[in-house]
NUTOR-528098 format. One record per residue: residue in one letter; x, y, z of N, C-alpha, C in turn; residue number from 1. Coordinates in steps of 0.001 Angstrom, whole numbers, plus 524288, in hexadecimal, padded with zeros to 5 digits. Atoms other than C-alpha are relative to their C-alpha. Layout:
<atoms>
 aa n_east n_north  n_up ca_east ca_north ca_up c_east c_north  c_up   i
  a      X       Y     Z       X        Y     Z      X       Y     Z NUM
...
</atoms>
This chain:
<atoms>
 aa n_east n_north  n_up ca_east ca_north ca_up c_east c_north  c_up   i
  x  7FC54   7FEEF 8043C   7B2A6    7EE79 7CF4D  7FFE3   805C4 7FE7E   1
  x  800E0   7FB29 8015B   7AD11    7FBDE 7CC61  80389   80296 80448   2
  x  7FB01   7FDBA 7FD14   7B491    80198 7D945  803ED   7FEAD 7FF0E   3
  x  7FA8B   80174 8011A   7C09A    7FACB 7D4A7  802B1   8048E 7FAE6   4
  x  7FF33   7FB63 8052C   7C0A3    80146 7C788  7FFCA   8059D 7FEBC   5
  x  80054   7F9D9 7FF49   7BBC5    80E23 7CB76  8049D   802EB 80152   6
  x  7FA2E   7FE3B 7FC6D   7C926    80FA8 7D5D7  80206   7FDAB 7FCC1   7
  x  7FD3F   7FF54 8046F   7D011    80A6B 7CB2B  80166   80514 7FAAB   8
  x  8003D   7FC22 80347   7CBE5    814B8 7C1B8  802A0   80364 801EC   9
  x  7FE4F   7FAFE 7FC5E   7CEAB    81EBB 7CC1E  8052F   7FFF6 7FF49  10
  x  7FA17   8019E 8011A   7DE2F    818A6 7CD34  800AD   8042E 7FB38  11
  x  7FC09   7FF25 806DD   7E03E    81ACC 7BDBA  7FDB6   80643 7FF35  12
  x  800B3   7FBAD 7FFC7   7D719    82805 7BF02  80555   80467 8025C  13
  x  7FD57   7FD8E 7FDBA   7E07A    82D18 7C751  80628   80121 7FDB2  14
  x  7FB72   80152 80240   7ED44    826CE 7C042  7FF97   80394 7FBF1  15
  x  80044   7FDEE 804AC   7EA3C    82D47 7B3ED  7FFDD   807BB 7FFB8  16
  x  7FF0F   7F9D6 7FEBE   7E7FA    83B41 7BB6D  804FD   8019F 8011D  17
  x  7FA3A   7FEDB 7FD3C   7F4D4    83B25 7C2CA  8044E   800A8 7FBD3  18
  x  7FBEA   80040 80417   7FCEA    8354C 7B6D4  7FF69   8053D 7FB54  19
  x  7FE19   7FBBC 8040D   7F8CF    8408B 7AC8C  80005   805C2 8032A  20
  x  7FF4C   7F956 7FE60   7FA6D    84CFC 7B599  8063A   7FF35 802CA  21
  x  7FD2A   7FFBE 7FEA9   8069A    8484D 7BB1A  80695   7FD9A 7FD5A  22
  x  7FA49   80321 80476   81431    8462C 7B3DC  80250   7FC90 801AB  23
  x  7FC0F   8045A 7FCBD   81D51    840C6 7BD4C  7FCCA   7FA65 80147  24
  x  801EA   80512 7FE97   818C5    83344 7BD32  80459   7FB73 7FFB7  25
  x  7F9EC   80448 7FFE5   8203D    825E2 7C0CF  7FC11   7FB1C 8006D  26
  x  8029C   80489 7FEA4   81D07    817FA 7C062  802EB   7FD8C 80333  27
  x  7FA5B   801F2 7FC4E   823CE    80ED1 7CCBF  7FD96   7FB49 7FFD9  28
  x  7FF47   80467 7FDC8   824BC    7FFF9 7CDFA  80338   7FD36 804A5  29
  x  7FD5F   8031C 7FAA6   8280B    7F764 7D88E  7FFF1   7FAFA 80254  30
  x  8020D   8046F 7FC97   82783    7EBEF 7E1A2  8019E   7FDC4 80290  31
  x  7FCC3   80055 7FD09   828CC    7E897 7EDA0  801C2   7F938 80248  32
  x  80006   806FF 7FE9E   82B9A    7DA26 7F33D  8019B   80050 8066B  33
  x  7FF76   7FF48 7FAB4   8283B    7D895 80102  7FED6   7F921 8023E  34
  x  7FF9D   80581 7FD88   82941    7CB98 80937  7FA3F   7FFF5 8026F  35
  x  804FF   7FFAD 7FE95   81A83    7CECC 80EDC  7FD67   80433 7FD10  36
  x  801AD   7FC04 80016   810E9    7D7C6 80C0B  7FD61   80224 802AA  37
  x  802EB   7FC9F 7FBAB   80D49    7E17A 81550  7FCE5   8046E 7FF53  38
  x  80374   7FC96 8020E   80258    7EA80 81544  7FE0D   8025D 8047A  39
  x  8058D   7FD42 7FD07   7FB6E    7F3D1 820AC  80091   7FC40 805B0  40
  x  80076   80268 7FCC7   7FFA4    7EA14 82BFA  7FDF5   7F8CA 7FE60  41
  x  80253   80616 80237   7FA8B    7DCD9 82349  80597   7FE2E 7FDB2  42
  x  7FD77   80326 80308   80334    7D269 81C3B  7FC64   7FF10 7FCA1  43
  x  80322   8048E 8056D   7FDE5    7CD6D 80DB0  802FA   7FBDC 7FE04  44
  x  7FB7B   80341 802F6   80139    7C1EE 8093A  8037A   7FC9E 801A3  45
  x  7FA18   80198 7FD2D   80CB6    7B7FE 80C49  80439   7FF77 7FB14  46
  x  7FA6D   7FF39 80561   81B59    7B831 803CB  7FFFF   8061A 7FEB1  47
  x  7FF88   7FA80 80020   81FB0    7C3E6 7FE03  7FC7B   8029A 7FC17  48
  x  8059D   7FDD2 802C1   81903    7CDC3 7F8FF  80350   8049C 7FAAF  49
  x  7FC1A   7FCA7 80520   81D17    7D4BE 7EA29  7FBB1   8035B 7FF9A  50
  x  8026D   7FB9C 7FFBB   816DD    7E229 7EA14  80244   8043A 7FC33  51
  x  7FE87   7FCF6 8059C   81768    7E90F 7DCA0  7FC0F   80466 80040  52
  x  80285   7FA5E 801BE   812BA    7F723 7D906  8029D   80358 7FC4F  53
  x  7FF9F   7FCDF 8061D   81201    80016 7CE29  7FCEE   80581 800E0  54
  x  800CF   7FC0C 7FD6E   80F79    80D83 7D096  801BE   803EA 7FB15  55
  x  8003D   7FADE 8044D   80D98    81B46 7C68A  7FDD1   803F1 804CF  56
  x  7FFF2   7F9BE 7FBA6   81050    8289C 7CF61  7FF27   803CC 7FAC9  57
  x  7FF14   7FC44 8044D   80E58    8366E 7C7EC  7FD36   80366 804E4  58
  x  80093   7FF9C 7FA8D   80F85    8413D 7D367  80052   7FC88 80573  59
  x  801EF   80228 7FB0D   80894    83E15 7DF24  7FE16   7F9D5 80010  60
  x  803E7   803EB 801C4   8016F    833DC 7D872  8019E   7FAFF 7FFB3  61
  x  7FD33   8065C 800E0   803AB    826A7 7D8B5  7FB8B   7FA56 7FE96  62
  x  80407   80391 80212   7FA1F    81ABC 7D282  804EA   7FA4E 80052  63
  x  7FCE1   8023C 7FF3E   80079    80DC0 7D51F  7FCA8   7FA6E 80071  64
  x  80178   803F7 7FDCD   7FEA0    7FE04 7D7D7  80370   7FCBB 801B2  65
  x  7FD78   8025B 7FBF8   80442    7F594 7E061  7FD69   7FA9C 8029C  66
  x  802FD   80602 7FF46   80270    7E66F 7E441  80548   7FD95 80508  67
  x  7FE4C   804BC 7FE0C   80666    7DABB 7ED86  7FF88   7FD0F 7FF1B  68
  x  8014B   80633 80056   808CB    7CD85 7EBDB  8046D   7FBDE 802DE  69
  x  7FC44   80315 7FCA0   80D59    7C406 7F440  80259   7F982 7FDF5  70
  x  7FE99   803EB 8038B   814CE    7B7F7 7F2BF  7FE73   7FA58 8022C  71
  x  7FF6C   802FF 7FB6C   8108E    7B0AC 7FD41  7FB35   7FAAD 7FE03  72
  x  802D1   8032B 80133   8053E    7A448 7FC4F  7FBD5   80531 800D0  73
  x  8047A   7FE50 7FCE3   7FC32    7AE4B 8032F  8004E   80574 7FC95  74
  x  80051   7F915 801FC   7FB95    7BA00 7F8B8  7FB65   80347 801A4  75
  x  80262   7FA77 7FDAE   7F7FA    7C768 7FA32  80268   802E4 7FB61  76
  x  7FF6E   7FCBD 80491   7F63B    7CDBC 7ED4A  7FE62   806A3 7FF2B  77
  x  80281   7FA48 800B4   7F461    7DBDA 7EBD9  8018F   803CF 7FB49  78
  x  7FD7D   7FCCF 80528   7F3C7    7E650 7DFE9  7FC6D   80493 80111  79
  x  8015B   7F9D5 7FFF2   7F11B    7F49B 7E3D4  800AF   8025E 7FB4A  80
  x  7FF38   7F8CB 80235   7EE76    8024D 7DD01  7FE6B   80190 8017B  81
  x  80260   7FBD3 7FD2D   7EE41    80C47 7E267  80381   80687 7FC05  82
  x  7FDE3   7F9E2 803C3   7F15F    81C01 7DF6E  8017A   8044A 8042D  83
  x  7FF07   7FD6C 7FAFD   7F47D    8263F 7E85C  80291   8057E 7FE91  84
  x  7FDAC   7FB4C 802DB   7FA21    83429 7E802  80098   801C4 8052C  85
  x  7FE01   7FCE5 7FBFE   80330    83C31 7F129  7FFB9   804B7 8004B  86
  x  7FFB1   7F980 7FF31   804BF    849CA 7F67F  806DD   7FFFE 80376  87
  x  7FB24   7FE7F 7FC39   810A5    85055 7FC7C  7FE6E   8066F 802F0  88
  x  8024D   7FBF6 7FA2F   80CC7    8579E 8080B  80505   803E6 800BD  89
  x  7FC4A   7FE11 7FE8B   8196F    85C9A 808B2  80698   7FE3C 803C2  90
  x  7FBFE   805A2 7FD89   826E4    85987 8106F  7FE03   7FBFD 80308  91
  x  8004B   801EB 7FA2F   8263A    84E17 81575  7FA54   7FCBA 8002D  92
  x  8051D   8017B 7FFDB   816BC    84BC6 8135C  7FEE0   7FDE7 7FAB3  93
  x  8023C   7FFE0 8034A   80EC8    8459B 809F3  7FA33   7FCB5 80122  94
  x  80500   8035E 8006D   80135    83F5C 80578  7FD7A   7FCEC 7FCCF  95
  x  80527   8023D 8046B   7F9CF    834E0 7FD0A  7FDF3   7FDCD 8019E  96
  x  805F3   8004F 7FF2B   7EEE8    83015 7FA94  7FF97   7FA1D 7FC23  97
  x  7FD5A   8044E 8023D   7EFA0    821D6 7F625  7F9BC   7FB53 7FEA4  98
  x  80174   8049C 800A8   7E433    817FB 7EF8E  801C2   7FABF 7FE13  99
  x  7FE8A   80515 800B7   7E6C4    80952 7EFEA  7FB4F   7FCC4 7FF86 100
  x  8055F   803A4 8007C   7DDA1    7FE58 7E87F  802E2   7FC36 802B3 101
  x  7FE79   8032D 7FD92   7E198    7F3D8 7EF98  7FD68   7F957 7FEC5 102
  x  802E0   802B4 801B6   7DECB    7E739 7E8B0  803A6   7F9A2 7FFE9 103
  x  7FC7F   803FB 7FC9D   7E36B    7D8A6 7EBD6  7FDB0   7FBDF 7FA84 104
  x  800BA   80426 8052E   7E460    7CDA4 7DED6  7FE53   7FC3C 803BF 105
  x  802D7   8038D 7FFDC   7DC7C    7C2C8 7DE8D  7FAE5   80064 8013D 106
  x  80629   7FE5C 801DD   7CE6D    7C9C6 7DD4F  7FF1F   803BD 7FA9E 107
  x  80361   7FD6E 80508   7C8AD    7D0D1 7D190  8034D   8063E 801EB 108
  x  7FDDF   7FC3F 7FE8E   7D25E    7DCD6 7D1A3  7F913   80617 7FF26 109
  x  803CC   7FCA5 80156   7C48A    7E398 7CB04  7FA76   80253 804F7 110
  x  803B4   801CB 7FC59   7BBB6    7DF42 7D7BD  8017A   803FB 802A0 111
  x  7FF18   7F904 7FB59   7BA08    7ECB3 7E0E8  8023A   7FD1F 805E1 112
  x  7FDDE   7FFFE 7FACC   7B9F6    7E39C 7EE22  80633   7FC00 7FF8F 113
  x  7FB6F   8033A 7FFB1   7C811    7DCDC 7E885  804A2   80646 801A6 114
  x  7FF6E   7FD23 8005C   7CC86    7EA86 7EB9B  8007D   8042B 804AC 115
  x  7FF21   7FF45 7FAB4   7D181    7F31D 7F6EC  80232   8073B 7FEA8 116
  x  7FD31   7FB8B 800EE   7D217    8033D 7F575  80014   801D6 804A0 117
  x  7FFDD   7FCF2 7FC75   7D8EA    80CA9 7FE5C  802AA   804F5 7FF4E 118
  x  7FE07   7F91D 7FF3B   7DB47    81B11 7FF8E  8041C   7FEFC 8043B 119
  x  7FBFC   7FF42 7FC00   7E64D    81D9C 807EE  80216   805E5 7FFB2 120
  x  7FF6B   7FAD5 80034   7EC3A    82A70 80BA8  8068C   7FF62 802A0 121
  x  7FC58   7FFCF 7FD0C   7FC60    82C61 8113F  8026E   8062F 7FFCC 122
  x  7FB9F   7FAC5 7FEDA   802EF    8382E 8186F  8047C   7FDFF 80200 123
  x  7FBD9   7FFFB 7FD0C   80FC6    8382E 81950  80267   80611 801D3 124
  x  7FE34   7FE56 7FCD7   815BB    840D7 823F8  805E0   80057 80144 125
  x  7FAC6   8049A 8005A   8259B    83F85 8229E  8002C   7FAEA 80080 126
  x  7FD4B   80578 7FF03   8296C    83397 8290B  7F941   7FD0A 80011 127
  x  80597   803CA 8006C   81A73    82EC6 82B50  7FB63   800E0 7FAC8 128
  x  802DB   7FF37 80449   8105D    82BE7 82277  7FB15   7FC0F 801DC 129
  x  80454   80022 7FC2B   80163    82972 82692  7FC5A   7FDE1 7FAB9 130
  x  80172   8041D 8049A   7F964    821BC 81DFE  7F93E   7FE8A 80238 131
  x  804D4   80208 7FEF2   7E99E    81EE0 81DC9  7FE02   7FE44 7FB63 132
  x  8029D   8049C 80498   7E226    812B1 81528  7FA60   7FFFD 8015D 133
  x  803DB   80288 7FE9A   7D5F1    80F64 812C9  7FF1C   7FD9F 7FBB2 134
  x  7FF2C   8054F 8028B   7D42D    801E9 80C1F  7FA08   7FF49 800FD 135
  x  805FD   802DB 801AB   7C5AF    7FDD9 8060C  8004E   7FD75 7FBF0 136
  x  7FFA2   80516 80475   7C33D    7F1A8 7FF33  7F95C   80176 7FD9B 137
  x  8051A   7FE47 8037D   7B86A    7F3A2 7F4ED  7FB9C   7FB6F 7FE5A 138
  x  80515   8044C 7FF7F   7AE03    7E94C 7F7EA  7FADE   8007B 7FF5F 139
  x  8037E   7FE84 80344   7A206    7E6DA 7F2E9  7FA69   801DE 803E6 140
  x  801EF   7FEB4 7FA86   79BD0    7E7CF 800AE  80202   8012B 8030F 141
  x  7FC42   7FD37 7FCF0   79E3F    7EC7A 80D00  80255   7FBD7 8035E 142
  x  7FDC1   80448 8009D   7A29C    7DE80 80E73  80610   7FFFB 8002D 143
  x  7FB51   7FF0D 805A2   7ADDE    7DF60 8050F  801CD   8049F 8019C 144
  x  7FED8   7FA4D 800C2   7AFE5    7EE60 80794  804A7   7FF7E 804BA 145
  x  7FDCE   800FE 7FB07   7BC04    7EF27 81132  802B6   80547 8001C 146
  x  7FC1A   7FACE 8000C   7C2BF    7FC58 8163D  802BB   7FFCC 80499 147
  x  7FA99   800D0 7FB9A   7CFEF    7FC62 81E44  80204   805E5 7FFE7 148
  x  7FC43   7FC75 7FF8D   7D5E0    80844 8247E  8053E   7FFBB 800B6 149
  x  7FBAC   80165 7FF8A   7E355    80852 82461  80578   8075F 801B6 150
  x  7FA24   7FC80 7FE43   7EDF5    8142D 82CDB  8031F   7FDCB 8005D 151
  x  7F9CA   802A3 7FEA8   7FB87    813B4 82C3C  802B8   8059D 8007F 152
  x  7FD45   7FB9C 7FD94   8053C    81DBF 83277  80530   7FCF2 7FFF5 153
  x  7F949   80152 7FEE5   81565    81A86 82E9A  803F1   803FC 7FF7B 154
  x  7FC2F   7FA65 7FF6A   821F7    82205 83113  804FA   7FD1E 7FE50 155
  x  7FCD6   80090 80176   82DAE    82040 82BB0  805CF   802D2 80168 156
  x  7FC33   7FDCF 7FDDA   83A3E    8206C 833CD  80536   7FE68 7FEF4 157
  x  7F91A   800F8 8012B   8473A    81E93 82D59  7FD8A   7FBA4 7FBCF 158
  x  7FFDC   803E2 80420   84708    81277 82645  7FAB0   7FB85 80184 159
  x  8068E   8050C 7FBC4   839EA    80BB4 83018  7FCC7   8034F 7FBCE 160
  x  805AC   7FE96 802BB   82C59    80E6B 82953  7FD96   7FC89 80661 161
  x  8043A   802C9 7FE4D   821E6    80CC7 83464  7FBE2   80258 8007A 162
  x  80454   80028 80211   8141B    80A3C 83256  7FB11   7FE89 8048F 163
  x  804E7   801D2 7FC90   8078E    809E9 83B85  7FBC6   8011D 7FC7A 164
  x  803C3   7FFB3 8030A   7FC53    80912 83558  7FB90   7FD42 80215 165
  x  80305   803B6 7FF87   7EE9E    80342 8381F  7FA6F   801D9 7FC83 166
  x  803CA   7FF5B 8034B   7E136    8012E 832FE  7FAFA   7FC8E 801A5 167
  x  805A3   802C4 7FFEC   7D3FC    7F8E9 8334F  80028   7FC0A 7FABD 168
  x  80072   80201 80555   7CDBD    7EFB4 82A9F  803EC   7F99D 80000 169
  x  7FDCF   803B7 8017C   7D689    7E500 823D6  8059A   80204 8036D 170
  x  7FA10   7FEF5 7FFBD   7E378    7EC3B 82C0A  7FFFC   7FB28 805D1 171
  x  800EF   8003A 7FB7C   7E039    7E69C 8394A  7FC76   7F943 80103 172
  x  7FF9A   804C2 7FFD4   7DBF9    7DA1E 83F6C  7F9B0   7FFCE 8028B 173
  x  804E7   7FED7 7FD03   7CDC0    7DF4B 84540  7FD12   800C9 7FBD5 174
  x  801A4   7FC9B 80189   7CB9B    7E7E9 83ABB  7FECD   804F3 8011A 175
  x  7FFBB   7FAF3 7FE5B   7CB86    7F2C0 8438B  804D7   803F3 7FF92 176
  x  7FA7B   7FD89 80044   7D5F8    7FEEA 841C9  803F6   7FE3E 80520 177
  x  7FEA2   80282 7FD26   7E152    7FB4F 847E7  80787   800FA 7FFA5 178
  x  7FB07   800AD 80123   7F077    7FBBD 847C1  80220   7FBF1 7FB5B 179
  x  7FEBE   80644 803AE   7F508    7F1DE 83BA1  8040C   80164 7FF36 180
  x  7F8CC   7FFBE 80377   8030B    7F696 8366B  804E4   80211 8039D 181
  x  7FAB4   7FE69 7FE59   80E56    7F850 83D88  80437   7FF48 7FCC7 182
  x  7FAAB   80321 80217   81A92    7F6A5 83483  8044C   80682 800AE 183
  x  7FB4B   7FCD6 80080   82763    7FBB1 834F1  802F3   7FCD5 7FABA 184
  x  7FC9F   801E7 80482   82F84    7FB17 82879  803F8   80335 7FE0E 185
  x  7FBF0   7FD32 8005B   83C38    7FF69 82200  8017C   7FC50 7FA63 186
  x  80005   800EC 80574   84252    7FDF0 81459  8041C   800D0 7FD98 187
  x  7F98A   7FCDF 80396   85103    80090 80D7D  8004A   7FCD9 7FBBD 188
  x  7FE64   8010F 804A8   856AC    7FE92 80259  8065F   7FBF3 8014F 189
  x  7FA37   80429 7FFF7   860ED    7F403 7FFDE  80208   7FFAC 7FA8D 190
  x  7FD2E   7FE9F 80471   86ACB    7F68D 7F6A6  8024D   7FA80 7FD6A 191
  x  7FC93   8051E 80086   86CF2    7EB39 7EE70  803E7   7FF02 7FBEB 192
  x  7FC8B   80033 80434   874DD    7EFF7 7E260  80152   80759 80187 193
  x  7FEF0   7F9BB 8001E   87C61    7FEAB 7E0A6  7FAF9   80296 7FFF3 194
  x  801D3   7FA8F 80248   872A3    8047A 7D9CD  7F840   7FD42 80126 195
  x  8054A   801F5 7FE5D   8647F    7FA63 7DF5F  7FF06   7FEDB 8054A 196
  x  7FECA   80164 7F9B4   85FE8    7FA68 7ED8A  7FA29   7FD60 8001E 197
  x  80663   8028C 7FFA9   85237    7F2B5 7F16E  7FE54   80253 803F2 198
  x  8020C   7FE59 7F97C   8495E    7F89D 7FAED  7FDBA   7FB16 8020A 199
  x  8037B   80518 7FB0A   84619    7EF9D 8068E  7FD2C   80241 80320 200
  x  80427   7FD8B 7FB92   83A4B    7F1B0 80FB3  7FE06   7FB79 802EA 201
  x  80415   8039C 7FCD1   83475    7EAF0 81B5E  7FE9F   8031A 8040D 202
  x  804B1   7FCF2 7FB17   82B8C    7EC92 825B1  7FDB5   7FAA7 80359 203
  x  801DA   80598 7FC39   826D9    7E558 831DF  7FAF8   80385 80190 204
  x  803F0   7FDC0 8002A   817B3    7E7DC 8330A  7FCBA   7FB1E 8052C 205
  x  8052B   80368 7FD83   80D5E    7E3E1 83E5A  7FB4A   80180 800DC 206
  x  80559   7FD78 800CA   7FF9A    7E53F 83EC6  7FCA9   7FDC3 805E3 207
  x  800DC   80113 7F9FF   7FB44    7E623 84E8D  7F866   7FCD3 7FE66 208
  x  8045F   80234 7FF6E   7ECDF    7E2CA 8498D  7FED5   7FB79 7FDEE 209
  x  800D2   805A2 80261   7EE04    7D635 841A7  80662   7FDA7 80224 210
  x  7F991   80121 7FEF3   7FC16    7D40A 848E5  80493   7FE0A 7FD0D 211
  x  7FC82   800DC 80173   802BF    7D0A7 83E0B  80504   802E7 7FE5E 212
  x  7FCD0   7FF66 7FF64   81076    7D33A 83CB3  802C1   7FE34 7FA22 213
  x  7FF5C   80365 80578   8184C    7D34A 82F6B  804D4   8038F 7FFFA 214
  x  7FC2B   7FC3E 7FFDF   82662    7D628 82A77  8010A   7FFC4 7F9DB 215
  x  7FEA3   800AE 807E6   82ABA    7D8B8 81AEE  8035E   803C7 7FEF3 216
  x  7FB53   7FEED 8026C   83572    7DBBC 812E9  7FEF9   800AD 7FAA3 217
  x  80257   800E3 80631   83421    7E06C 80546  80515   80272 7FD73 218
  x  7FEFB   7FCE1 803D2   839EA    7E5AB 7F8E9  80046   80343 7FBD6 219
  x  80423   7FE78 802B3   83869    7EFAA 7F056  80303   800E8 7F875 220
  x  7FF50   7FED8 804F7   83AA9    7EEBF 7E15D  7FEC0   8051F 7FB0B 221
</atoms>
């Protein structure tokens, strides 16, 4: 519980620096509704999945949380925070720097090993953007203790998004690094009144090391 609360502190440490040195600040809601939920080459869950977030930017800065829940018999509950902060490299380039708690209902949200942190880092490059995770579960042994690497490398060509990515750990079907994400995906807007359009997104994703294969359709509110 003490590591839980500590990286907690840190979060609101940080929130409270960003928000009084910086003016421009915004708050954003959302949510998306997807027929699966896809993650890293995995499926969670069966039925659809309602994915709400709430999010305070000011600058670079951004402090935020974000959840899943599915609708299916077989849930897959999830309620992130995380925080993160960008750079602009210049045309064309940029960089942040992104922590995520990663924490799943139906254990003791207070309990350290109910609990999943990861640093992450992304360059984007124009059209590509290059991406490295690392995912540790906070167990009370080295039992309990679990750490997943996770690359991903996607480019973005016209209206396609595609995604390779792999990793170790929970990505893969050995546990050894490995290829897990292939998806290609794409996304428009559908105009359904003058002046309201909905964005639509899907993606067809397979994962060569646990072979599964998955396709989804979402929306975004």
């Amino acid at each position: 519980m003490k590591k839980t609360l500590l990286i907690t502190a840190s979060f609101l440490l940080l929130f409270v620096v960003s928000i009084s040195n910086v003016k421009a600040q915004e708050w954003s809601t959302g949510l998306d509704i997807y027929s699966s939920y896809l993650w890293r080459g995995a499926k969670f869950g069966t039925g659809a999945a309602f994915q709400p977030a709430v999010e305070f930017s000011a600058g670079g800065f951004a402090i935020g949380a974000w959840g899943s829940y599915s609708t299916g018999s077989e849930e897959a509950a999830e309620a992130d925070l995380y925080m993160g902060y960008g750079f602009d490299l210049g045309e064309n380039a940029s960089l942040s720097f992104t922590l995520t708690d990663y924490y799943f209902p139906g254990s003791d949200w207070t309990e350290g090993e109910s609990h999943y942190f990861e640093p992450m880092v992304s360059l984007g490059v124009g059209a590509f953007t290059f991406t490295a995770a690392y995912m540790e579960g906070l167990g009370d042994d080295e039992i309990n203790t679990t750490s997943d690497l996770y690359l991903e490398a996607a480019v973005s060509a016209g209206p396609v998004d595609i995604t390779l990515g792999g990793g170790d750990g929970q990505y893969t079907d050995d546990g050894d690094f490995n290829i897990c994400n292939i998806m290609v995906g794409t996304s428009k807007e559908v105009q359904i009144t003058e002046s309201f359009t909905l964005p639509v997104s899907g993606a067809v994703m397979l994962n060569p090391s646990t072979g599964g294969f998955h396709i989804a359709v979402g929306i975004s509110l």
